[in-house]
C-alpha positions in Angstrom: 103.5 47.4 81.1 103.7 51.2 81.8 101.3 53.3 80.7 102.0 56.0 79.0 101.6 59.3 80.5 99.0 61.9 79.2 99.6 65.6 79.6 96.9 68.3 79.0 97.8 70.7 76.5 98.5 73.8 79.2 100.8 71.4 81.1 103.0 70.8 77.8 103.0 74.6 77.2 104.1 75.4 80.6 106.5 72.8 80.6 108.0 74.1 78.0 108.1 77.6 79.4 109.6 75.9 82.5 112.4 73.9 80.1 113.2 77.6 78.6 113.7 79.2 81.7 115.8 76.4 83.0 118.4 76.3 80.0 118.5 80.6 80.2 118.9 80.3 83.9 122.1 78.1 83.6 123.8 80.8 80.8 122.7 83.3 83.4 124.3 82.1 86.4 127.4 81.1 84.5 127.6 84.3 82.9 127.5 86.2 86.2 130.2 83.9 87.7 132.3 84.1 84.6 132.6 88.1 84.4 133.0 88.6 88.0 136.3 86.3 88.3 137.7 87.3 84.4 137.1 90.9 85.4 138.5 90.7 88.7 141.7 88.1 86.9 142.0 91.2 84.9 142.9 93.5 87.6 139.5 95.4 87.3 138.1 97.2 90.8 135.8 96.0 92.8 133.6 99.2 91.7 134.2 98.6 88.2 133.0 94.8 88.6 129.6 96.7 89.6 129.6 99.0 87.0 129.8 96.2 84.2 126.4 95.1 86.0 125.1 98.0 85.6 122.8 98.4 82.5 122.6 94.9 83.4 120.4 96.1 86.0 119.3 99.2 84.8 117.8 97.2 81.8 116.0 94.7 84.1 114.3 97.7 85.7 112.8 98.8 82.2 112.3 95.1 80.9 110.0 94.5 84.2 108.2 97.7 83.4 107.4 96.8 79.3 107.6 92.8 79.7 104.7 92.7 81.3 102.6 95.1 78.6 104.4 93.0 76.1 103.5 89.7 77.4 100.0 90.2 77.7 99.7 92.1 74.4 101.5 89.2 72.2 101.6 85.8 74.4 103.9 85.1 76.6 105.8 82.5 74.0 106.9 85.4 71.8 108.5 87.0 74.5 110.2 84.0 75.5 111.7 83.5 72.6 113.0 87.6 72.0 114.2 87.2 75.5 116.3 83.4 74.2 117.5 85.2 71.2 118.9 88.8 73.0 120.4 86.3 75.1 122.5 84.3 72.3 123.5 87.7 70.8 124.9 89.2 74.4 126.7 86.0 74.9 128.6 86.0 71.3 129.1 89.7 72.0 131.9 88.7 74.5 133.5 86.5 72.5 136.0 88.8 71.0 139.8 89.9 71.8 140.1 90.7 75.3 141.3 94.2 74.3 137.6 95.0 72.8 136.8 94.2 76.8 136.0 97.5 77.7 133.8 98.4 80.7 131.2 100.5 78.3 131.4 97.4 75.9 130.7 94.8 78.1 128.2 96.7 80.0 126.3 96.8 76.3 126.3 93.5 76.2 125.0 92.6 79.9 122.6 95.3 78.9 121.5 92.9 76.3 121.9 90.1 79.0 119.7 91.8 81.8 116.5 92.3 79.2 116.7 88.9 78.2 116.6 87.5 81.5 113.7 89.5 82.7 111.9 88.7 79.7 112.5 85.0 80.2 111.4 85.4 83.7 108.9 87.3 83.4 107.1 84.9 80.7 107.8 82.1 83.0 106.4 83.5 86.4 103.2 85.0 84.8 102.6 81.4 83.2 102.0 79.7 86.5 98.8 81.4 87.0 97.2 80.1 83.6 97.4 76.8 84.8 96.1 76.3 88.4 92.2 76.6 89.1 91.3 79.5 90.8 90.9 79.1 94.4 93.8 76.8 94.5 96.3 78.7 96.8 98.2 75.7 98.6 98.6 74.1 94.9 99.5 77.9 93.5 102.0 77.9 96.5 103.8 74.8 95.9 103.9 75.1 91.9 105.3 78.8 92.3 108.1 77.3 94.9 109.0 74.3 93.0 109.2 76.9 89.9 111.5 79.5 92.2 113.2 76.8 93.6 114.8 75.2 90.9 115.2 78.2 88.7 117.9 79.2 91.6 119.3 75.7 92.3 120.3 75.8 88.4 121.4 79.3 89.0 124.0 78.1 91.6 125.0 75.2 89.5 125.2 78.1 86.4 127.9 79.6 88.8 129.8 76.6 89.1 129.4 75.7 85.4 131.1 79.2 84.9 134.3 78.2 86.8 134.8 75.5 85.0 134.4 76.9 82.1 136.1 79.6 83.0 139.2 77.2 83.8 139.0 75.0 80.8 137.9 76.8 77.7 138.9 80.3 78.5 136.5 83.0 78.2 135.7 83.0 74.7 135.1 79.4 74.6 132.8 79.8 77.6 130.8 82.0 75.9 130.7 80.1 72.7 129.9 77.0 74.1 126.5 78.8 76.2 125.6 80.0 72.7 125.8 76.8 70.7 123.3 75.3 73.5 120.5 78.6 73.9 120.9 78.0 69.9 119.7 74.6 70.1 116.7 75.1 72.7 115.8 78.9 71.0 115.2 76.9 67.8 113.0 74.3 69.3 111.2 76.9 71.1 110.3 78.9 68.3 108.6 75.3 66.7 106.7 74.0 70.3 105.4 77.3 72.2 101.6 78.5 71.0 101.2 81.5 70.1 98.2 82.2 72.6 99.8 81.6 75.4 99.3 84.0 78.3 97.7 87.0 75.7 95.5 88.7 78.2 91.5 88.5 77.0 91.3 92.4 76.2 94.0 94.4 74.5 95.7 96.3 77.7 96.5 100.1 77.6 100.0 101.3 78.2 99.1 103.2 81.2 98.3 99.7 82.8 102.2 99.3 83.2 101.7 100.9 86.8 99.5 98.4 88.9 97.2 100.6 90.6 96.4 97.6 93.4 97.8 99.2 97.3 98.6 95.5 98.0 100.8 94.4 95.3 102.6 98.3 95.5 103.5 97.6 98.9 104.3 94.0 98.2 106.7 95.3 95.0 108.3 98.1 97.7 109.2 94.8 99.8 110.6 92.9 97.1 112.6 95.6 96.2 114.4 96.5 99.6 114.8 92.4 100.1 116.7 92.0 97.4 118.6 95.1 97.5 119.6 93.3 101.1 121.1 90.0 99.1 122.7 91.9 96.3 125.0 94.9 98.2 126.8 92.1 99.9 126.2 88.9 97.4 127.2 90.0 94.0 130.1 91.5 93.8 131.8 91.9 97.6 131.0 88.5 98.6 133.1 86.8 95.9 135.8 89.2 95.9 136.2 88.8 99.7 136.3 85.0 99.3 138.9 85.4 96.7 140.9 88.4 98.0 140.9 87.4 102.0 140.4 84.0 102.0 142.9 83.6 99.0 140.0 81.4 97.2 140.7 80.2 93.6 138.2 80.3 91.1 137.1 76.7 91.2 136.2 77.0 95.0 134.5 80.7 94.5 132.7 79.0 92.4 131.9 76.0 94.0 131.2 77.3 97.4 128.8 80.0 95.9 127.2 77.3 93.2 126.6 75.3 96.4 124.9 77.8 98.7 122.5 78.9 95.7 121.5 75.3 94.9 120.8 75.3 98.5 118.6 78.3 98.6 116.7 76.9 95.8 115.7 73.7 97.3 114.9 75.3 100.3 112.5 77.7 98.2 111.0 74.8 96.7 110.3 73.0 100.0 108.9 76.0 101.6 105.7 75.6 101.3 106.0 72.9 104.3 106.6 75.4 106.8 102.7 77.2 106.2 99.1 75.8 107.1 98.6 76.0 103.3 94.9 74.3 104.9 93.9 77.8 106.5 95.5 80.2 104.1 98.2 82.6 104.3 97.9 86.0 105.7 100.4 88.3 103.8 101.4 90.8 105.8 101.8 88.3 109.2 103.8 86.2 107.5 105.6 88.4 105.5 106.9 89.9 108.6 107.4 86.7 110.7 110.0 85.6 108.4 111.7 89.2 107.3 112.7 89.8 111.5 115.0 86.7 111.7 116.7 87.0 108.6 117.5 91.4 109.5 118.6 89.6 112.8 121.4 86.9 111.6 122.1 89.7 109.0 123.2 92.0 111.4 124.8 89.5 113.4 127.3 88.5 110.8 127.8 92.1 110.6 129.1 92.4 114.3 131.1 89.1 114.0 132.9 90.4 111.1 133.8 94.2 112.8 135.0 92.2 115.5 137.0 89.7 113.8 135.1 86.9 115.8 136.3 83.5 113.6 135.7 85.2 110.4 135.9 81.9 108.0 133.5 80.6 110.6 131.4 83.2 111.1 130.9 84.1 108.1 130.1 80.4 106.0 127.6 79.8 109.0 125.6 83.3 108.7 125.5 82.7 105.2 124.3 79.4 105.5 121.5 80.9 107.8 120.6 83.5 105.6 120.4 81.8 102.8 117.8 79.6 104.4 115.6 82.9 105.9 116.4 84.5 102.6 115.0 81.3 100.1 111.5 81.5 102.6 111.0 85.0 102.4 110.9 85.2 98.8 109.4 82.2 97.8 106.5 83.3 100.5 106.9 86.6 97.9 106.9 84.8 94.8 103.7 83.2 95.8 101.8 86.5 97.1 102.7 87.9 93.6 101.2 85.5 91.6 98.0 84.8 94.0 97.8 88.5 94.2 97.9 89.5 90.1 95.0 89.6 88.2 94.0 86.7 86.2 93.3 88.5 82.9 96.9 90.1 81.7 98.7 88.4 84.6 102.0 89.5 83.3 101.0 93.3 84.0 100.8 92.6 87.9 104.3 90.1 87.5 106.0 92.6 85.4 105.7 95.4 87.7 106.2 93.1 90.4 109.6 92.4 89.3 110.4 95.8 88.0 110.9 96.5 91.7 112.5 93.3 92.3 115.6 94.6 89.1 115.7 98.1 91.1 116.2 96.0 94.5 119.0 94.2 92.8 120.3 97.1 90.7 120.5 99.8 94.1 121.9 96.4 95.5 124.7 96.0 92.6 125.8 99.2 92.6 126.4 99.5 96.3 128.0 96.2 96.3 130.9 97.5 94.5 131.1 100.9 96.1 130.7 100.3 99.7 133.1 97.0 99.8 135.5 99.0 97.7 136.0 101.9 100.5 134.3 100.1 103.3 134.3 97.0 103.3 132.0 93.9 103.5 130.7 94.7 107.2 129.4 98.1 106.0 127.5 95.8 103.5 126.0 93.4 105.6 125.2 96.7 108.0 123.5 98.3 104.9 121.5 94.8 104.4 120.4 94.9 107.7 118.5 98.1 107.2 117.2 97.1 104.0 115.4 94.2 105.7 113.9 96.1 108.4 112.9 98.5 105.6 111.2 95.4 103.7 109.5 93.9 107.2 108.1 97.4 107.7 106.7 98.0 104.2 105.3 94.5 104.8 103.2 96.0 107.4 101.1 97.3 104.5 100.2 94.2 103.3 96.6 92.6 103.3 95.7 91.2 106.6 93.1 88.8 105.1 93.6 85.3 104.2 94.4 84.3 101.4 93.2 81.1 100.3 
């Protein structure tokens, strides 16, 4: 007979956190998927692609900033569920006539979009550290991974969810259907999450927004220059190269893109592998030991591409490298975050943490657009080069102790 398994309380709660994250992170990728190949159907730039990302962005930068504050002031469940419900309303925002499509409108409603994310991501991020014993690293290490990993393994399988939906059910159903389902797990949320979750011991004050720690600033500085690298070449001139050069359709964009992301995130999950969890991790070595070969095969796309060296080739097997450099380097991020932050208010550390992770993506959003647009997507991958060496050297900074 199988026995039935117990679970402590914390471990349900976190589950739960986890299952939350997981449904938002499927809307999310699909979402992202779904307006870059409508808008782009619709004849729309590659710089006004960006721009409807914008306050998507911009609102992830302030959501970082406040989530954090938030979550340690109220519990982390509550804003789980604010960021479940802004995400329902941004996603029946886009359900009406395509001539109330505008670039200001839909830019509201990824506004909406962006804050719900963060919020969601925040909550589930700062969780993590309520439930592993202090002291704990290699376990902190593989929980965050497994967390990281998935989350951006459903991401890509969001992206291929949104070309199928965007192929079968048109837009508006698309976005009707993602509703109906954050409906469903928003409701049970509201009934299963406690209300104490993650509320830090002592009510924080609103200048504690800014961490004051020299470690997790430069750590933050990092983040934000790596994933400006991904961004000014993934989001929007990646996908608009594949469909534009390669004459992709939108089931293989989407496909091709679903699978590389699902690919990063089991590699994030598995990272943990490649460090001597037994000794410890030293931040800043390892932080720079893994930024120099992914600025390398960055730059080396780069240089295939201006020289028209077997671009289909070239440029599926960099991207295949850097997505494996890439998923180390910030799950070996995602981990230093969360062993860094302080116990008490964890959120505050994680919110500000990933306040500079939305700027890296929003600088990298913006320039995606604008440089492929008049450049081109060498210029990008040039660009992402020096925003790698940027993050390596910031790295620098880092503690050299052990951590462990």
């Amino acid at each position: 007979m199988f026995q039935r398994i117990k679970l402590s309380d914390d471990i349900k709660q976190y589950l739960i956190v986890t299952g939350n994250y997981w449904a938002f992170t499927l809307t999310d990728g699909a979402l992202r998927m779904l307006v870059v190949l409508y808008f782009h159907q619709l004849g729309y730039s590659p710089l006004n692609i960006a721009l409807l990302f914008l306050f998507y962005e911009v609102f992830g930068v302030i959501t970082n900033l406040f989530g954090g504050y938030l979550g340690a002031k109220i519990g982390l469940n509550r804003t789980m569920n604010i960021g479940l419900a802004i995400q329902i309303i941004a996603l029946l925002l886009l359900t009406v006539p395509t001539d109330w499509l505008t670039v200001v409108y839909v830019m509201i409603a990824q506004a909406l979009s962006g804050i719900a994310k963060d919020l969601n991501k925040m909550s589930a991020k700062s969780a993590i550290k309520m439930l592993v014993a202090s002291g704990q690293e290699g376990t902190l290490f593989k929980w965050v991974a497994i967390l990281t990993g998935s989350k951006n393994a459903l991401k890509g399988f969001g992206f291929f969810i949104g070309g199928i939906l965007l192929t079968l059910l048109s837009f508006k159903g698309a976005m009707l259907s993602m509703a109906v389902v954050l409906i469903l797990v928003w409701c049970f949320s509201i009934y299963a999450l406690k209300s104490d979750l993650g509320k830090a011991k002592t009510t924080p004050k609103f200048r504690e927004i800014f961490s004051k720690s020299s470690a997790i600033n430069s750590l933050s500085a990092a983040r934000m220059f790596l994933f400006g690298a991904r961004d000014v070449w993934f989001v929007v001139a990646l996908p608009v190269f594949l469909s534009q050069v390669f004459n992709w359709d939108h089931w293989t964009v989407g496909g091709f893109l679903a699978a590389w992301v699902i690919g990063y995130g089991i590699v994030q999950s598995c990272a943990p592998a490649l460090f001597n969890l037994t000794s410890g991790v030293s931040p800043a070595k390892e932080a720079v030991k893994w930024a120099a070969p992914l600025a390398l095969v960055t730059f080396c796309i780069a240089i295939m591409l201006s020289f028209q060296w077997a671009i289909q080739i070239s440029l599926i097997i960099g991207l295949l490298l850097f997505g494996v450099l890439f998923a180390i380097n910030s799950s070996l991020h995602s981990y230093l975050i969360v062993s860094m932050a302080d116990a008490d208010g964890v959120s505050l550390d994680v919110g500000f943490y990933y306040m500079a992770n939305a700027m890296g993506r929003l600088i990298g959003t913006i320039l995606s657009g604008w440089v492929y647009q008049y450049y081109g997507l060498t210029a990008c991958l040039f660009i992402s080069s020096v925003f790698i060496i940027l993050a390596m050297l910031v790295s620098c900074r880092l503690p050299k102790t052990t951590l462990i």
